[in-house]
C-alpha positions as CSV (number, residue, x, y, z in Angstrom):
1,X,0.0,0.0,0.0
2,X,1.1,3.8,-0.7
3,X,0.5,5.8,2.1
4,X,1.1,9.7,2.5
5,X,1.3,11.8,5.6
6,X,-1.2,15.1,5.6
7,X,1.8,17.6,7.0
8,X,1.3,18.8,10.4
9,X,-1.9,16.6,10.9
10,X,0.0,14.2,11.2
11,X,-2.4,11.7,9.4
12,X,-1.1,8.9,7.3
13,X,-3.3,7.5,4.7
14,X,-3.6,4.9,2.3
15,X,-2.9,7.6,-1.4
16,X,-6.5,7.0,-2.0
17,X,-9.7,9.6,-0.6
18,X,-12.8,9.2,-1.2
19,X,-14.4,12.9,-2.5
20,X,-17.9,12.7,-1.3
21,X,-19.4,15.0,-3.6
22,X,-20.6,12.7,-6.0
23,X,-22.7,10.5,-3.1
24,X,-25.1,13.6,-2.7
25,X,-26.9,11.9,-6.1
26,X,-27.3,8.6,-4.8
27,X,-29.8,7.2,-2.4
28,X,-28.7,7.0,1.4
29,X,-28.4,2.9,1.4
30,X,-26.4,3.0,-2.0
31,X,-24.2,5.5,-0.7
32,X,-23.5,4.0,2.8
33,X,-23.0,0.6,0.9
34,X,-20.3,2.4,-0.9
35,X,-18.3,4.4,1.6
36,X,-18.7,1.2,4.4
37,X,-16.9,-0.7,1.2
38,X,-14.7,1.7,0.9
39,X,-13.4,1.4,4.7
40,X,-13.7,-2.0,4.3
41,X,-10.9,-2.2,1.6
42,X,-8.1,0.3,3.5
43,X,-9.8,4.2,2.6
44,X,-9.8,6.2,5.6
45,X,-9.9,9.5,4.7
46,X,-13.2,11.1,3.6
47,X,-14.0,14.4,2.0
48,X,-17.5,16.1,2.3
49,X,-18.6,19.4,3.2
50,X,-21.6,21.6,4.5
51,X,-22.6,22.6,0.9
52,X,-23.0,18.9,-0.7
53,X,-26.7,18.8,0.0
54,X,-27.1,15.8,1.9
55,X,-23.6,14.1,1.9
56,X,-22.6,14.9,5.2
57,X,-25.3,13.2,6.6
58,X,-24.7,9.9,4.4
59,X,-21.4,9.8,6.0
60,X,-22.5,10.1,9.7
61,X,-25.2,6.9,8.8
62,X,-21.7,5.0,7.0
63,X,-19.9,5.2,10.2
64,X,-21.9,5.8,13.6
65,X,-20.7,3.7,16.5
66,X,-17.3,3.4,14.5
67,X,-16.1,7.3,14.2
68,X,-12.5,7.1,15.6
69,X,-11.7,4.6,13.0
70,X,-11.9,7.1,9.8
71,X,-10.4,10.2,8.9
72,X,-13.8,13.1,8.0
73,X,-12.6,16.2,6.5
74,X,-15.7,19.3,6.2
75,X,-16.1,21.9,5.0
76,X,-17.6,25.5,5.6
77,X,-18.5,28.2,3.2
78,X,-19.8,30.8,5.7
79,X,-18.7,34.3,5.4
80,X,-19.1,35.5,9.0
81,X,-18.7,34.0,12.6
82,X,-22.3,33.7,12.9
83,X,-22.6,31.3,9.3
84,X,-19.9,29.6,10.3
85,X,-20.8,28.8,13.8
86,X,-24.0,27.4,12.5
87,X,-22.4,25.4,9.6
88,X,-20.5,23.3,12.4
89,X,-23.4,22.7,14.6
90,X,-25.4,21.7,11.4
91,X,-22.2,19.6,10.5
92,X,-21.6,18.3,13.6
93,X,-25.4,16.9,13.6
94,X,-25.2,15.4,10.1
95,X,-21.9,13.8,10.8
96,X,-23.1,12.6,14.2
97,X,-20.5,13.1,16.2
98,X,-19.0,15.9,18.2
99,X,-15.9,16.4,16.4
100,X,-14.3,17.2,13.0
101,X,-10.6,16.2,12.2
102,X,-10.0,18.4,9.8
103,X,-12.3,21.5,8.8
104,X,-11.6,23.8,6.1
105,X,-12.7,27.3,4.9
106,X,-14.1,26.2,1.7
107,X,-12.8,28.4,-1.9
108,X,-13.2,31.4,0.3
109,X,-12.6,35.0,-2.1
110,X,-10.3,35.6,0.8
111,X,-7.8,34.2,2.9
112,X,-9.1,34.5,6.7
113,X,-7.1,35.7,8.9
114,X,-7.3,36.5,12.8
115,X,-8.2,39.8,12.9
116,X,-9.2,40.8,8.7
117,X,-12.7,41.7,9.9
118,X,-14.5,38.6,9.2
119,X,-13.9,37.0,12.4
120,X,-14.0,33.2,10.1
121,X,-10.4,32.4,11.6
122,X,-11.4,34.0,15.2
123,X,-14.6,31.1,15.0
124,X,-12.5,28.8,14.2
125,X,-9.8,28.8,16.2
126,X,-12.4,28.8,19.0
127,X,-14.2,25.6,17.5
128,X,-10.5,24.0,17.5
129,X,-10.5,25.2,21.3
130,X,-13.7,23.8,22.6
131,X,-12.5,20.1,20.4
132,X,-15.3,20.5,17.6
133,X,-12.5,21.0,15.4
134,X,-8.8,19.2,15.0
135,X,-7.1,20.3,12.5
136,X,-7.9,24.0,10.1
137,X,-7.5,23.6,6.5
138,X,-8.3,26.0,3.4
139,X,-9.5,24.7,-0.3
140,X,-9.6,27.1,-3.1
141,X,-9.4,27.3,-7.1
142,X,-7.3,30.9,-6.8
143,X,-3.5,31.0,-6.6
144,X,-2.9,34.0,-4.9
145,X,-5.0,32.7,-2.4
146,X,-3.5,29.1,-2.1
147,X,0.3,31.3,-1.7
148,X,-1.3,33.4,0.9
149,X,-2.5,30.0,2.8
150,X,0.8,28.6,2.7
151,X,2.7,31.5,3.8
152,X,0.9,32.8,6.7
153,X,1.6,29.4,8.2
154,X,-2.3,29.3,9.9
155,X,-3.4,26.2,8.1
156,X,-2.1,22.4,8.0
157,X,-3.8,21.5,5.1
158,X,-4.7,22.7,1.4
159,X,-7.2,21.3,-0.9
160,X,-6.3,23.0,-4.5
161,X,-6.9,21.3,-7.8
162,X,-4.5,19.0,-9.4
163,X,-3.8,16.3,-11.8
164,X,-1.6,15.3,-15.0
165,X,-2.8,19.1,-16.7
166,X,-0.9,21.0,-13.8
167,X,0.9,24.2,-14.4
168,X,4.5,25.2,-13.2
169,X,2.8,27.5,-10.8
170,X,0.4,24.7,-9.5
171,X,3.9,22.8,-8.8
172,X,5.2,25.1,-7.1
173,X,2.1,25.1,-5.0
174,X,3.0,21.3,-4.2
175,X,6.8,22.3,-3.5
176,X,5.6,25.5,-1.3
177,X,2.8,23.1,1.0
178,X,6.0,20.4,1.4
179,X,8.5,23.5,2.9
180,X,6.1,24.4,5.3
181,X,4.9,20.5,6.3
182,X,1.5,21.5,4.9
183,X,-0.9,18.9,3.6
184,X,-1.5,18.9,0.0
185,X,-4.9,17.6,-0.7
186,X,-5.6,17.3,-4.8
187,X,-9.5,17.7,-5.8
188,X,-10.4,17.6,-9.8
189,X,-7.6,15.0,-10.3
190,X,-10.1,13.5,-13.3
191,X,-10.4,17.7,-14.0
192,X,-13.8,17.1,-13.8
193,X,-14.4,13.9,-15.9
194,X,-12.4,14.8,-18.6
195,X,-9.1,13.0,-18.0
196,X,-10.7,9.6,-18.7
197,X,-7.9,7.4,-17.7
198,X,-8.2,7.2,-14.0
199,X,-5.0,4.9,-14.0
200,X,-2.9,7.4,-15.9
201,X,-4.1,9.9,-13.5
202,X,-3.5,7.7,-10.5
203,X,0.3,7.2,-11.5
204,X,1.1,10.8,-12.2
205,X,0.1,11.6,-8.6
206,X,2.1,8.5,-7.0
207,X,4.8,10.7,-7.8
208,X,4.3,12.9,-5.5
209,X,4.7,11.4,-1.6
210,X,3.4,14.8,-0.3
211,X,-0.2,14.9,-2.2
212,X,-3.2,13.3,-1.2
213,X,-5.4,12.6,-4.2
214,X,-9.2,12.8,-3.9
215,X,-11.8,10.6,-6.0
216,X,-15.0,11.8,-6.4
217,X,-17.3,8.4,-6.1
218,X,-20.7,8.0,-7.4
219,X,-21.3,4.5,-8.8
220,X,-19.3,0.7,-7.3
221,X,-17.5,0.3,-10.8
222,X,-15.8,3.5,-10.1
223,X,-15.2,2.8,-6.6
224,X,-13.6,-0.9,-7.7
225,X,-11.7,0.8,-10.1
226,X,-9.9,3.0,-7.8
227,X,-9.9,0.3,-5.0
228,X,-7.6,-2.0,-7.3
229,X,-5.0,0.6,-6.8
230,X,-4.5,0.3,-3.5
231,X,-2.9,-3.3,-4.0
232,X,-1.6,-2.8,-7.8
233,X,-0.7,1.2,-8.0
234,X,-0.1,2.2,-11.9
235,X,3.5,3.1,-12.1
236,X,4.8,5.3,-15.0
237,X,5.4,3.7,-18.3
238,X,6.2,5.2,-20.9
239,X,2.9,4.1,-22.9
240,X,1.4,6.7,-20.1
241,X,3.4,9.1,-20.5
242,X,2.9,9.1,-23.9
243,X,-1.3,9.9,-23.7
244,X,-0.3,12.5,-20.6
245,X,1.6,14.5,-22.8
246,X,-1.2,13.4,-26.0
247,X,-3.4,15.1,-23.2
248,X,-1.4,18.2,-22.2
249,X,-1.2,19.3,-25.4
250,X,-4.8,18.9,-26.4
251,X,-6.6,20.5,-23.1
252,X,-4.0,23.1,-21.5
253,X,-4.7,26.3,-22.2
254,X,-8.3,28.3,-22.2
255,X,-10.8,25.1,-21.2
256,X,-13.4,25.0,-18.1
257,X,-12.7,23.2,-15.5
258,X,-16.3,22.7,-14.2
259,X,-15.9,23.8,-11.0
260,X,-19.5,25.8,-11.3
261,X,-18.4,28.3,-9.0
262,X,-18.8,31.0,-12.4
263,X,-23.1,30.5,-11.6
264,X,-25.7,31.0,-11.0
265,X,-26.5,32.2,-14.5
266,X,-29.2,35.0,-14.5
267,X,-30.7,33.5,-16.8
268,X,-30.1,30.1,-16.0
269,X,-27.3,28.7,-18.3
270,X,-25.8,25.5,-17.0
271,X,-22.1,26.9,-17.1
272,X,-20.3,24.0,-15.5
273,X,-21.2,21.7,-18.6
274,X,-22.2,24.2,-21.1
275,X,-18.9,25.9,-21.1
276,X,-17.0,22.8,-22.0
277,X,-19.5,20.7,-24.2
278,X,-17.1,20.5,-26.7
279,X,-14.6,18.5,-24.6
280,X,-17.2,16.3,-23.4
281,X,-18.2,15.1,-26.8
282,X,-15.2,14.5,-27.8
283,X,-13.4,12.9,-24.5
284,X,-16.3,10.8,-23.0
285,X,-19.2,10.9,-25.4
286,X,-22.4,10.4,-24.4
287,X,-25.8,10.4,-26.0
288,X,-27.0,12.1,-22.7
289,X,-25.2,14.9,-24.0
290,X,-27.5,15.0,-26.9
291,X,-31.1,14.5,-25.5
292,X,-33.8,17.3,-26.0
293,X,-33.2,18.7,-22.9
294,X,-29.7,19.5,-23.5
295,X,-30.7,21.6,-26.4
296,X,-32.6,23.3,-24.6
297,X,-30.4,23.9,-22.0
298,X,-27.7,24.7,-24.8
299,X,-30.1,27.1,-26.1
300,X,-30.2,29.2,-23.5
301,X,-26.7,30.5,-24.2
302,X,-28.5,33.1,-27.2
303,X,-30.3,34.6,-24.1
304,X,-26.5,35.7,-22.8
305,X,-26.6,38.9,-21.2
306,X,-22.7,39.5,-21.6
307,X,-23.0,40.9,-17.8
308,X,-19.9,39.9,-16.8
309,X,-20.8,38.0,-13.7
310,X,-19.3,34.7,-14.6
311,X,-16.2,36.0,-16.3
312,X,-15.5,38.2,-12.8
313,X,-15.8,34.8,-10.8
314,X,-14.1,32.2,-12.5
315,X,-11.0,31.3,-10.7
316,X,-9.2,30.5,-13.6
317,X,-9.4,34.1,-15.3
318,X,-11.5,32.7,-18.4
319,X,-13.6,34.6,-21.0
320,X,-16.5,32.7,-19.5
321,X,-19.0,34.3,-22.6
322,X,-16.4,33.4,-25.1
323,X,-16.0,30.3,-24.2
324,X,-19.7,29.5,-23.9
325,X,-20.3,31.1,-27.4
326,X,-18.0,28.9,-28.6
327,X,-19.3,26.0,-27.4
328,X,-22.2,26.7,-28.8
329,X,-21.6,27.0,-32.6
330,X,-19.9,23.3,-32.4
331,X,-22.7,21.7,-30.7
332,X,-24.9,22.9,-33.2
333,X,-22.8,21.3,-35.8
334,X,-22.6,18.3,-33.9
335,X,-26.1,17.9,-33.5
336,X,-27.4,19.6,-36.7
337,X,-25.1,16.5,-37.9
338,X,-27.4,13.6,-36.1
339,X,-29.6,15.1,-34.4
340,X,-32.5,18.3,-35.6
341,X,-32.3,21.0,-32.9
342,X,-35.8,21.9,-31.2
């Protein structure tokens, strides 16, 4: 087994999270089936937070009566002392039990600090004194905000994405959180579903003994497909890093991530997915993709309002319009290929 050690947490982990994002879709019994199978089978760490609808709460039914054997990172996306105190309690409640090992501010437009005004840091640090909380961690999409993090030395851990498309700067990132014995958690390592090779991905984080990877889990297949790693890890080969770089070359550069944190729309346009159809079709096609509904849904991109709103939020500095626009005109010639538009 590969195991990796979360910085100043001190937690060692098998190099496999499960990212409990995707559970929120399931039914409770499907998704306690999967994370109890998951324990079963070595996982130990598990990532959910307060904004994942009912996820928390699948994970305090997976493991009451057995909470000191697993590892349950939150998180909180309150803006105030008086959100954030009642994100815990509701937290606290869902997760069944009185205590969080590691809570994190979560994509914050800021990085708190004791004393910046917003009194976040000041609520946490008296969560951590009363025990509700073990261990302070940050996640966030933004740079400037993951260096700040790392340099005021007030967190142990952050969550930032990363996978086979990473830049220098993201590297650095890595190299910074290892300096300063800071866990490096890495959401989006499938950047969103459209690294399809979960075994490329797997190997090209192995390579890093600081970085804790995160899988988002939704359906058992996917979970026994990750779970196969923790006896037989993919290594580099060079047949790998032959489609990493086939990969790199296609999708770095202007392309949206799906992180969703561009919406809502105004008018209702379906960003996340809508902003990178293109790369969809292409990298796991799907007739889902194609249905009436998606037309319309695609559709609603001629009702742009060119506001701005998305562009001035996307963590990644896109053209959000642009992108949409063009993601437009080639589904339209994909579907005006197969399929007549509504």
């Amino acid at each position: 087994m590969s195991k990796v050690t979360l910085g100043k947490t001190g937690f060692c982990v098998e190099k496999n999270a499960f990212g409990a994002l995707p559970i929120q879709r399931i039914d409770k019994a499907e998704a306690v089936k999967l994370l109890r199978k998951a324990y079963d089978r070595g996982v130990t760490f598990f990532d959910t937070a307060r904004f994942y609808t009912d996820s928390e709460e699948k994970l305090g039914e997976a493991f009451a009566g057995m909470r000191d054997q697993v590892i349950i990172a939150t998180k909180t996306g309150a803006v105030d002392a008086e959100g954030f105190r009642r994100d815990i309690e509701v937290s606290l409640r869902n997760l069944q039990t009185d205590y969080i090992d590691l809570y994190q501010f979560h994509n914050p437009a800021f990085c708190p600090r004791p004393e910046d005004g917003s009194g976040l840091y000041e609520a946490m640090l008296e969560a951590k004194q009363k025990g509700m909380v073990r261990h302070i961690g940050i996640t966030n999409h933004r740079l400037n905000i993951a260096k700040e993090a790392i340099e005021s030395g007030l967190y142990e851990t952050l969550q930032f994405p990363f996978c086979y498309l990473a830049t220098e700067k993201d590297l650095e990132l890595v190299e910074a959180c290892r300096k300063a014995d800071m866990g490096f958690i890495a959401m989006k390592a499938l950047s969103g579903g459209l690294i399809t090779n979960s075994a490329a991905a797997y190997a090209y984080l192995a390579q890093f003994d600081n970085v804790l990877p995160i899988w988002g889990v939704q359906r058992e297949e996917e979970l026994d497909e990750f779970l196969s790693y923790i006896e037989n890890p993919p290594v580099m080969t060079d047949d790998i890093k032959a489609l990493i770089e086939k990969d790199r070359e296609e999708l770095l550069g202007e392309f949206c991530r799906g992180c969703g944190y561009c919406m809502p729309c105004p008018v209702g346009i379906e960003i996340n997915n809508s902003a990178r159809m293109s790369l969809m079709l292409r990298r796991a096609p799907s007739e889902a993709w194609l249905t009436p509904e998606w037309q319309e849904k695609m559709k609603l991109i001629e009702k742009c309002l060119h506001c701005g709103r998305c562009k001035s939020k996307c963590p990644y500095g896109l053209d959000t319009p642009t992108l949409l626009q063009k993601n437009y005109e080639d589904y339209k010639e994909i579907v005006a290929a197969g399929v007549h538009m509504p």
